[in-house]
C-alpha positions as CSV (number, residue, x, y, z in Angstrom):
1,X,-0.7,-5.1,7.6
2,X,-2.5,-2.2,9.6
3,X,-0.7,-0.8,12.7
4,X,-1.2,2.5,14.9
5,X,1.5,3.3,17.3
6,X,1.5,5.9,20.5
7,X,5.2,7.0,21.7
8,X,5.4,7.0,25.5
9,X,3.7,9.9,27.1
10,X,5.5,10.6,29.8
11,X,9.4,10.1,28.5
12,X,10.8,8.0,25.7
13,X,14.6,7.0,25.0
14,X,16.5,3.8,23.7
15,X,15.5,2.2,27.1
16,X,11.7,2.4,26.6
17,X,10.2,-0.7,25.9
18,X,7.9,-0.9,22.9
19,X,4.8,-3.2,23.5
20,X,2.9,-4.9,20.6
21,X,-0.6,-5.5,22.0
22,X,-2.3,-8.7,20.0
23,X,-5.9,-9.4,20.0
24,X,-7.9,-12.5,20.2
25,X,-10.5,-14.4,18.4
26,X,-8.9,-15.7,15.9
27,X,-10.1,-12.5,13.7
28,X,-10.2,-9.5,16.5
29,X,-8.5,-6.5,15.8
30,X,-5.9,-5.2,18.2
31,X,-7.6,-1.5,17.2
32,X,-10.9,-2.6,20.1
33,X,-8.4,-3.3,22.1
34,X,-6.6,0.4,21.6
35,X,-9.9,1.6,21.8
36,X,-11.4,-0.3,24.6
37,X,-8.5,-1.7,26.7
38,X,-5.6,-0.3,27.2
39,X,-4.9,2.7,24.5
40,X,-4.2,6.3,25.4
41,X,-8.6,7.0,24.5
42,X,-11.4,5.4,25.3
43,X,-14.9,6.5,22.7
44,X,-17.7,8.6,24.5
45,X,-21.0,7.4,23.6
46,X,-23.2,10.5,23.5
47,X,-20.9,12.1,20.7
48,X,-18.6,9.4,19.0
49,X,-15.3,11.9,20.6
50,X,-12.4,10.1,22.8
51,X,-11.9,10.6,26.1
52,X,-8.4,10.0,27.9
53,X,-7.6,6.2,29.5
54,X,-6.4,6.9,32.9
55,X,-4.8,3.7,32.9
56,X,-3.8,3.7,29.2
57,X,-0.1,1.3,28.8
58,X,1.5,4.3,26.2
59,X,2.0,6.3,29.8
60,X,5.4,4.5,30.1
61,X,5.7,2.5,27.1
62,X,5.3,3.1,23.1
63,X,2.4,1.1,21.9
64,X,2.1,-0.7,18.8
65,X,-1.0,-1.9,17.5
66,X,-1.1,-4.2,14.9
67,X,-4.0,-6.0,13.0
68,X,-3.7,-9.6,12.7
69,X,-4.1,-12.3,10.7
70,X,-4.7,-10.5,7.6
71,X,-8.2,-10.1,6.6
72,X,-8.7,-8.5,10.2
73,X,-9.7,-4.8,10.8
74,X,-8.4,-2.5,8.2
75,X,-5.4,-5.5,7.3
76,X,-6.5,-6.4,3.5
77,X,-5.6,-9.9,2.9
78,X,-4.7,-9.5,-1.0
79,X,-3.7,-11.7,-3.7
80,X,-2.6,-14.2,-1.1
81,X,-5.7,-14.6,1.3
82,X,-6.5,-14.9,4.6
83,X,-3.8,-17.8,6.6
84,X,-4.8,-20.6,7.4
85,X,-3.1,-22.0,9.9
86,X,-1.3,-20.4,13.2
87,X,2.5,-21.0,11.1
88,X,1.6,-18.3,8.3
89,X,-0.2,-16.2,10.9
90,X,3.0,-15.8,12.6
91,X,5.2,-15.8,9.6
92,X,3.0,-13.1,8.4
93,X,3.1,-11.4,12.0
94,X,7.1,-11.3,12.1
95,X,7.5,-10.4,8.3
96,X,5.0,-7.5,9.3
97,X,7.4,-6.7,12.1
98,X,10.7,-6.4,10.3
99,X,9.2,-4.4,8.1
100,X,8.1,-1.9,10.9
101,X,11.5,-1.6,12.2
102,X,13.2,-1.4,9.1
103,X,10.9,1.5,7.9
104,X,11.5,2.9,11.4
105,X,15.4,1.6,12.5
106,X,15.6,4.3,15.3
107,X,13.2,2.0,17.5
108,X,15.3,-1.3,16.5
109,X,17.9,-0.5,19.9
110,X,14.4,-0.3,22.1
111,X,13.4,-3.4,23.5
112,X,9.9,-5.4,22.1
113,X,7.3,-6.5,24.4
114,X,5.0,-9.1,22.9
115,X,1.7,-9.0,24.8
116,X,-1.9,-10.3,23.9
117,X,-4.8,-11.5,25.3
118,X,-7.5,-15.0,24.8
119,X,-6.3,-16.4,21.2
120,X,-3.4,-13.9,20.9
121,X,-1.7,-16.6,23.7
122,X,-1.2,-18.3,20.3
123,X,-0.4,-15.5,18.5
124,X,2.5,-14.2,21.0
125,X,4.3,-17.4,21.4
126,X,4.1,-18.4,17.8
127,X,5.9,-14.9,16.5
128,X,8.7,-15.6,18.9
129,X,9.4,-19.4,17.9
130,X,9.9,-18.4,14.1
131,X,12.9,-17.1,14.5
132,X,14.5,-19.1,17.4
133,X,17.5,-20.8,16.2
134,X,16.9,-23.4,19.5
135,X,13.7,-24.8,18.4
136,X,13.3,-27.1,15.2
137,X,10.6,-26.4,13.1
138,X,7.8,-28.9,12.8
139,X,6.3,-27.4,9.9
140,X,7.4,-26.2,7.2
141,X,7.0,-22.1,6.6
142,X,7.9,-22.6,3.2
143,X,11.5,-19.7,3.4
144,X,14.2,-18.8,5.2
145,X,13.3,-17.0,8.5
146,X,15.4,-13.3,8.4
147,X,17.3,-12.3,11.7
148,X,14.7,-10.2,14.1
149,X,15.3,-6.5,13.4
150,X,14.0,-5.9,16.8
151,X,15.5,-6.6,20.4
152,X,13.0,-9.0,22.4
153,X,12.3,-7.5,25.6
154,X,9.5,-10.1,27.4
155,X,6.6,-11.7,27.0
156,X,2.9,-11.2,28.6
157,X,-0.1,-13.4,27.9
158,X,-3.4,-12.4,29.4
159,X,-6.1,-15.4,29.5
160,X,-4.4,-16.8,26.8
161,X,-5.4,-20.0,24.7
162,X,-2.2,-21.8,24.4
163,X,-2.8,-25.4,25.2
164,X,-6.1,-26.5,23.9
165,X,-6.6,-30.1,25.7
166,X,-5.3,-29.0,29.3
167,X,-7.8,-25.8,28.9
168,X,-10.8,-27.8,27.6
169,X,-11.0,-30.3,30.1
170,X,-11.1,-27.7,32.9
171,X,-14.6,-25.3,31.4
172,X,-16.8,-27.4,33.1
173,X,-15.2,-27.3,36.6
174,X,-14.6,-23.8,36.6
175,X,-18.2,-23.0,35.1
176,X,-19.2,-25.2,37.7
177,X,-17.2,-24.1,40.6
178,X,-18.3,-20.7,39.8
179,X,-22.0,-21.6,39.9
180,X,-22.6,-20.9,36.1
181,X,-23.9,-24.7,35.9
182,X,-25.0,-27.5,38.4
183,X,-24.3,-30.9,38.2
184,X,-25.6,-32.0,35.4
185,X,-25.0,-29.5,32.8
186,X,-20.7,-30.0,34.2
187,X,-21.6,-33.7,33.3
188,X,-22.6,-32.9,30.0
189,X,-19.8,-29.9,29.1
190,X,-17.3,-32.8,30.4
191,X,-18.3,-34.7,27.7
192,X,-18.0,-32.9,25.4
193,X,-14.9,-31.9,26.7
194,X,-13.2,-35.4,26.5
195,X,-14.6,-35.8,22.6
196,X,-12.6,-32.5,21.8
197,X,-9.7,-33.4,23.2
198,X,-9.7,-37.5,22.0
199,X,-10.5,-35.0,18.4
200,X,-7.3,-33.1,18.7
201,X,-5.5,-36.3,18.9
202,X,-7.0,-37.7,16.1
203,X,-6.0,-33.9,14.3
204,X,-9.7,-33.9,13.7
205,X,-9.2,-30.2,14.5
206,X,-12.4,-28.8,12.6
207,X,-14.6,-31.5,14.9
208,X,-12.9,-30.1,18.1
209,X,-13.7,-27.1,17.5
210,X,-17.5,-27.4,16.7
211,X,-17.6,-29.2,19.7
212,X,-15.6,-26.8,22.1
213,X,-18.0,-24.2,20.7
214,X,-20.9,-26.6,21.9
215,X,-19.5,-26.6,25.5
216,X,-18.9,-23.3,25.9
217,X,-23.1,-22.6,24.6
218,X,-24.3,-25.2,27.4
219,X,-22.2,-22.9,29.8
220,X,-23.7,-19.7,27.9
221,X,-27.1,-20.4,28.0
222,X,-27.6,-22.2,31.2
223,X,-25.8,-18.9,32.8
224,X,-27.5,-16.9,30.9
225,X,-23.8,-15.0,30.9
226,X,-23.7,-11.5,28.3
227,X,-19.8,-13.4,27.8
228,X,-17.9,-15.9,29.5
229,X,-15.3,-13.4,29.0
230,X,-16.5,-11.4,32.0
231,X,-19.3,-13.4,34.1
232,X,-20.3,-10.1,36.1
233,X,-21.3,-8.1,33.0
234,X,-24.8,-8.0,31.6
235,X,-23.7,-7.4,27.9
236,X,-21.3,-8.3,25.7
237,X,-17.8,-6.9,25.3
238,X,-18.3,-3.5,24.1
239,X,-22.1,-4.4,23.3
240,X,-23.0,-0.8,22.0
241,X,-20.2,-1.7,19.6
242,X,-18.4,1.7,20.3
243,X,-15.2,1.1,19.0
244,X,-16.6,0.0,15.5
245,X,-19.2,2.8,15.6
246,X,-16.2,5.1,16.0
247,X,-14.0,3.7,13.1
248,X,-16.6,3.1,10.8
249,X,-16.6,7.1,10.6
250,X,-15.8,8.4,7.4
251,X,-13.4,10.9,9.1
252,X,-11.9,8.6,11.3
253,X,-10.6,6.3,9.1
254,X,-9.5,8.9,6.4
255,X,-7.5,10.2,9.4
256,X,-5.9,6.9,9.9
257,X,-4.9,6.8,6.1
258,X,-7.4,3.3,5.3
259,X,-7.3,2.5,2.1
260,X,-10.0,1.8,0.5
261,X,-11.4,4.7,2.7
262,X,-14.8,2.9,2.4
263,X,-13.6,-0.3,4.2
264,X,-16.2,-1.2,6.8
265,X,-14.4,-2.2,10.0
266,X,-15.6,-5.1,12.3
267,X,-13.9,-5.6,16.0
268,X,-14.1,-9.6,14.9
269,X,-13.9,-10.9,11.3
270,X,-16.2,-14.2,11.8
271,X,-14.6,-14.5,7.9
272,X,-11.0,-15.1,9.9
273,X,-12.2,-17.1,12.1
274,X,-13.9,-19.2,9.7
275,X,-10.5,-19.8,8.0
276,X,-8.5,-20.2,11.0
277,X,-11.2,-22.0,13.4
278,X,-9.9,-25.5,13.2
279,X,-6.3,-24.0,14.0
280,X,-7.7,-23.4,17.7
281,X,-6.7,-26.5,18.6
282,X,-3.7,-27.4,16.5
């Protein structure tokens, strides 16, 4: 599992917290996010160098970046493939963890943030109930969960995805309150809306999800919206594709220790979210 990690600019010491940023998708790398969010650098444009985040999190806090699900970024999925549902993502996530802090035990006395954005709200809370001795475990994860080597210090979801029926039956309200649609294009992505949620109780989660992704196009194109990620832009999240631009560069990434050092990064694996779409919902 791939992971970067800034110390705390300004001062570190056993009080510091440590914050593990997660990225969406399913299949985005937390690496756009280093690059494009809230890492020490942002990329420049004109010459592919990095220019200083003024609002960058690693002022105050150590930031670790790790890419998740394997398969994602510069994470190779191996013998054992990409997961397939959210259970081994986390499993996978909190082994990953462990095996951080036991390769570096003089962070284990600082205390863990777990932050993430979008699809990381699954991503954040599911890492957390692994090893909570509270909660009994509806699925199996096939072993033993080991003690956390780390010392949990909070939790922070930005528009996260957590609860797929209560979120999908509001789009077409808010699209609508927003003016992104009128009338009768909220008629139609309520619809659809009710179908995807009488799916996910029918566990028809593959179904659901074709049809959430149906929803959110009537809200797309009738906006005309660059994303519905940020209505006031007029392209994409980093539409230039900076961030994979600047680790697709054969320096960069022998810098960063990739191996193979060919690996061509993407800021989204649409193979991840292939695996793991019908798991949006679950």
């Amino acid at each position: 599992m791939f992971f970067v990690f800034f110390e705390a600019a300004q001062h570190a010491d056993d009080t510091t917290p440590i914050i593990l940023w997660l990225q969406g998708g399913p299949g985005c790398s937390s690496l756009f996010g280093m690059l494009y969010i809230n890492g020490p650098c942002w990329v420049n444009e004109d010459d592919m160098s990095l220019r200083p985040n003024p609002g960058s999190w690693n002022r105050l806090f150590g930031m670790l970046f790790v890419e998740q699900p394997l398969g994602t970024g510069f994470s190779v999925p191996g013998d054992q493939g990409i997961p397939r549902t959210e259970v081994e993502v986390a499993a996978d996530l909190y082994a990953g963890l462990n095996n951080w802090y036991r390769r570096y035990p003089h962070y284990q006395r600082r205390p863990l943030i777990v932050t993430g954005e979008s699809y990381a709200g699954c991503h954040t809370s599911s890492v957390l109930w692994l090893p909570c001795p509270a909660l009994q475990h509806p699925r199996d994860i096939g072993s033993e969960v080991d003690a956390p080597l780390f010392t949990l210090g909070g939790l922070a979801i930005g528009n996260g995805w957590t609860d797929a029926p209560t979120q999908q039956l509001v789009q077409g309200e808010v699209a609508w309150s927003m003016g992104l649609i009128d009338t009768e294009q909220r008629r139609q992505v309520d619809a659809l809306s009710q179908q995807v949620v009488e799916l996910l109780r029918s566990k028809a989660w593959t179904k659901a999800r074709h049809l959430s992704d149906l929803a959110n196009e009537i809200i797309t194109n009738a906006s005309a919206s660059a994303t519905l990620e940020d209505v006031r832009r007029n392209i994409g999240y980093d539409g230039t594709e900076l961030v994979d631009r600047y680790l697709n560069q054969h320096a960069v990434r022998q810098h960063l220790g990739v191996s193979p050092p060919s690996m061509r990064w993407l800021s989204c694996s649409a193979e991840v979210d292939a695996v793991l779409g019908h798991d949006v919902g679950g």
